[in-house]
Each structure stands twice: as structure tokens, then as C-alpha cells.
C-alpha positions, -999 to +999 in steps of 0.1 A: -315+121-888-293+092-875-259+086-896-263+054-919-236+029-914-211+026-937-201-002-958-168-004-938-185-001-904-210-031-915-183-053-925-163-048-891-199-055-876-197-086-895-161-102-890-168-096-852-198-120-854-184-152-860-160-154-831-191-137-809-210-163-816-185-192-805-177-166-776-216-171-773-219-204-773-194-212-749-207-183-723-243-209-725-224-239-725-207-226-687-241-214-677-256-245-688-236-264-662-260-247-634-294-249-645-314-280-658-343-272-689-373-252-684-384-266-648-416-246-634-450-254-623-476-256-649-500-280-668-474-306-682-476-340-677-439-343-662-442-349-627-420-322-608-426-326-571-451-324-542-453-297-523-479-292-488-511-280-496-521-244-486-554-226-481-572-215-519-555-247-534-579-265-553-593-301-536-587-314-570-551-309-573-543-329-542-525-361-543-543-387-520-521-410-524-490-392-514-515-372-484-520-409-473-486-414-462-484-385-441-506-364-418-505-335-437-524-333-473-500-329-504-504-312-534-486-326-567-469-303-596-465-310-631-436-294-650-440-268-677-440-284-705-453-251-733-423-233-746-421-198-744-418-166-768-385-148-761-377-115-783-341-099-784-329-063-789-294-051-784-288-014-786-267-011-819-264+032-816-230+044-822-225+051-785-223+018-780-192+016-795-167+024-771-147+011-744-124+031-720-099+006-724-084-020-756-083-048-730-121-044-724-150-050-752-167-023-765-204-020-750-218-033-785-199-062-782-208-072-748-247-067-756-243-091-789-223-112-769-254-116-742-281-113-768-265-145-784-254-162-756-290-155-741-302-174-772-282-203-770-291-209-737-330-204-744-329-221-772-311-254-754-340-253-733-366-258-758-377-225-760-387-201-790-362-172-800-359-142-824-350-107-830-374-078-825-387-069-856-371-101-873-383-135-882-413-154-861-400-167-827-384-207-837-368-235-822-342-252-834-302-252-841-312-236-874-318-202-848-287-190-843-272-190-875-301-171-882-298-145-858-258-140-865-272-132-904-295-107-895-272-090-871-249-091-899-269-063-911-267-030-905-286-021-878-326-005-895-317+023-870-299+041-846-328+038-819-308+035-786-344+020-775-365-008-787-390+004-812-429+000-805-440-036-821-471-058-814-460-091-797-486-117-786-496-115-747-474-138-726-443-131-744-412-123-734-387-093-743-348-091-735-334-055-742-301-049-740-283-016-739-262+012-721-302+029-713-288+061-712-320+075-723-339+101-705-364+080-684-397+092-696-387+078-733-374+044-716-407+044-698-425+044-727-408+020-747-418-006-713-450+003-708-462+004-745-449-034-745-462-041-708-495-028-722-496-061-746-490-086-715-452-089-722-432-097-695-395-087-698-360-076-685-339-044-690-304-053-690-279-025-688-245-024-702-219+000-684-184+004-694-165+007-660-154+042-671-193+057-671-197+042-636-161+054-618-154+083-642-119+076-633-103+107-651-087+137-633-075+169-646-090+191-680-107+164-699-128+170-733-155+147-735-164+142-772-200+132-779-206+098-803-236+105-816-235+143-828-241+157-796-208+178-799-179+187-771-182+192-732-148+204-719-145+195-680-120+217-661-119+201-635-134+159-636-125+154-599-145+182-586-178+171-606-176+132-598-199+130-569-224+151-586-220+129-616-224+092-591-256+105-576-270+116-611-264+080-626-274+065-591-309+085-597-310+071-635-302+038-625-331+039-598-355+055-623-347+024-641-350+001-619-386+016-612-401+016-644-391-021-649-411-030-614-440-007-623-443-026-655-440-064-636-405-064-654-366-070-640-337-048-640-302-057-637-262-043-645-238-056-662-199-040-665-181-050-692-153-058-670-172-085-653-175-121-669-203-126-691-213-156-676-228-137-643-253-117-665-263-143-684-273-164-649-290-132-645-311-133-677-316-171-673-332-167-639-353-138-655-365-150-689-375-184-674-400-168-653-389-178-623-383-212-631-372-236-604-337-254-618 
């Protein structure tokens, strides 16, 4: 059974929240700067622009008057004006907490850091935002202050994956975590939500240590969630070995998102948080045009 979070552990959780979320804030704010609202094709009554008309477009969508001052026939697109469902899940297991080094956040704090900042940005676009297995999907400033409360809160389990939930088709589902699980449970976890016509992104947080494995010598490598002690004679001498086993992992990943009509991306904690979050913007608004 997974360890239950101590009192002490849940009010460290909790003094780290308040500067995450201005960290948070400011991280949407930058990314803000590059893309404009929720602009994609759809049935809104915002015009968006006109693009050439192509074989299998419908006669009924073309705009004669704009065809009229041309010799080609042009078809005109509405913006999206429905807002979307978004779900958020940040791995909260204890391996998560670590970092190779004190200038660098710990993998937790990263993935709140995203799963906030992922909110503020969603959530200045008019969109609707929650935490799996929390409150209904809202709008509002209200939202945030919200989330920060119930990730206050210990986490209701150790799961380093999302657990099953029914979520209405056409939603959308962020997970965020190191996804260091074998790939036949990650798999699961997608498909069982794919199955219900959610669309979503696995976003996966690395400290640069896991990737480089930067150590040389007799190293003891002490598991951080129970799974006791492997003593390394010699790191240098298994590193390549231990490159092409995450490289396989990472392309077993990357897999099972396309299978499942999802995205896949990386994130190091040593890169600014602003780049995954461009990432995440471009993938949670569907392919919106900004």
C-alpha cells in the first residue's frame, strides 16, 4: 500500500503553492504574448478568414461574394466560438520529488508549475478547467484559486498514472508526470480514456540527471518509493545501455499517445517553463490557428 503523506509533507506541499501559482501566472502571462484566444475553424459567428475552396467542400459554405472578386471560388470560416473541457493531472508520487541538483526544481514542482500555468492560460482563453477527479470543468478567475485549494491537499493517491474516470466525449486531458511506468499500464490509462472520445497530451517531466545519468564511479541508487537499493559498480560502463532503454520508453510513449489520436512531448526541468507550456497550448487548443 502506498505511504500516506504526512502532516509535515502536506504543509510543505502547501507553502510551495502560493509562490507556484504566481510563478504560474506569470509563465501564462509570457506565453500569452504569442498566441491570441481560441482561434480555429468551427460554427461561430466570428468571421476568421477565407480560404480557396477545395474538392468535398460543401457549395453552401462558399462565399459568392468574395468568389466574385476573383477567379477562383472561396470558402469563408467562422471562428470557434464553444469553449472546451480541459482536465488536469499532475503525477504527485513520491518519486517526483527529486531533483539532481538544489538550483533545479524538483519534478513535482515543475508538473504543478505546468498544470497551473496550463490553466491560467486555458482559462484566459475562455475555456473550461479542472482537476481530474475534482470539481466540474468552470470558467472564470474563481478557477485557479480553486485548483491551488485542492492541490493543497494531500494527493488521494500515490498513482504515478491518472486513474480511470468517465469524462464526456470531446474532452480534453493534460497529464503530467515523469511516465516512468512500464508501458502496458501507461497504455491503458490512454486508451481507457481514448475509448470515451477524449483527446489529450502526455507531458513528460525529466530531471536532466534521468536523461544524462551524469555520475561516474560506485554509485548507490536509492529507490523513492520502497523499491529498495541498486548499487552500480561501475555507472560509466552501463550508460549507453541505460540511453537506449529510456530512448525505447520514450518511443513506446510516444506511440501509444499516436495510437490513441493523442500528443507526446518532453520537458527537462532545466529548460524554461515557458517552451512546454507553448507546447501544451498548441496541443490542448486542438490545433488552433493563433
Amino acid at each position: 500500500m502506498p505511504a500516506t503523506p504526512s502532516r509535515h509533507e502536506a504543509e510543505a506541499l502547501a507553502g510551495r503553492l502560493p509562490p507556484l501559482l504566481v510563478a504560474a501566472e506569470r509563465v501564462a502571462a509570457t506565453v500569452a504574448q504569442g498566441v491570441h484566444g481560441r482561434r480555429r475553424e468551427g460554427v461561430g459567428s466570428s468571421f476568421w478568414q477565407f480560404r480557396a475552396y477545395t474538392p468535398g467542400d460543401a457549395a453552401t459554405s462558399i462565399d459568392w461574394r468574395q468568389t466574385a472578386k476573383s477567379d477562383r471560388a472561396f470558402i469563408r470560416q467562422n471562428e470557434w466560438d464553444a469553449a472546451q473541457s480541459v482536465w488536469l493531472w499532475a503525477d504527485r508520487s513520491e518519486s517526483m520529488d527529486w531533483h539532481s541538483r538544489r538550483d533545479l526544481p524538483t519534478k513535482s514542482e515543475r508538473a504543478l508549475l505546468l498544470v497551473l500555468a496550463a490553466a491560467a492560460l486555458l482559462l484566459r482563453g475562455g475555456e473550461h478547467v479542472a482537476l481530474l477527479g475534482g470539481a466540474r470543468p468552470a470558467a472564470g478567475g474563481a478557477v485557479l484559486d480553486r485548483l491551488v485549494h485542492d492541490l493543497e491537499r494531500p494527493a488521494p493517491s500515490a498513482a504515478s498514472l491518472p486513474p480511470p474516470a468517465p469524462l464526456p466525449r470531446h474532452g480534453a486531458l493534460l497529464v503530467v508526470g515523469d511516465l516512468l511506468s512500464p508501458l502496458d499500464e501507461v497504455a491503458r490509462a490512454v486508451n481507457g480514456f481514448a475509448s470515451q472520445g477524449v483527446r489529450g497530451h502526455l507531458l513528460q517531466i525529466l530531471d536532466p540527471a534521468e536523461e544524462a545519468l551524469p555520475f561516474d564511479g560506485r554509485v548507490r541508487f536509492e529507490g523513492l518509493e520502497h523499491e529498495g537499493a541498486t548499487l552500480i559498480d561501475r555507472v560509466d560502463a552501463i550508460r549507453a545501455a541505460y540511453g537506449t532503454r529510456l530512448a525505447a520508453h520514450r518511443d513506446g510513449l510516444a506511440a501509444i499517445a499516436r495510437n490513441a489520436g493523442w500528443s507526446f512531448a518532453v520537458h527537462r526541468t532545466d529548460q524554461p517553463p515557458t517552451s512546454a507550456l507553448l507546447v501544451l497550448h498548441g496541443a490542448l487548443s486542438g490545433g488552433r490557428r493563433c
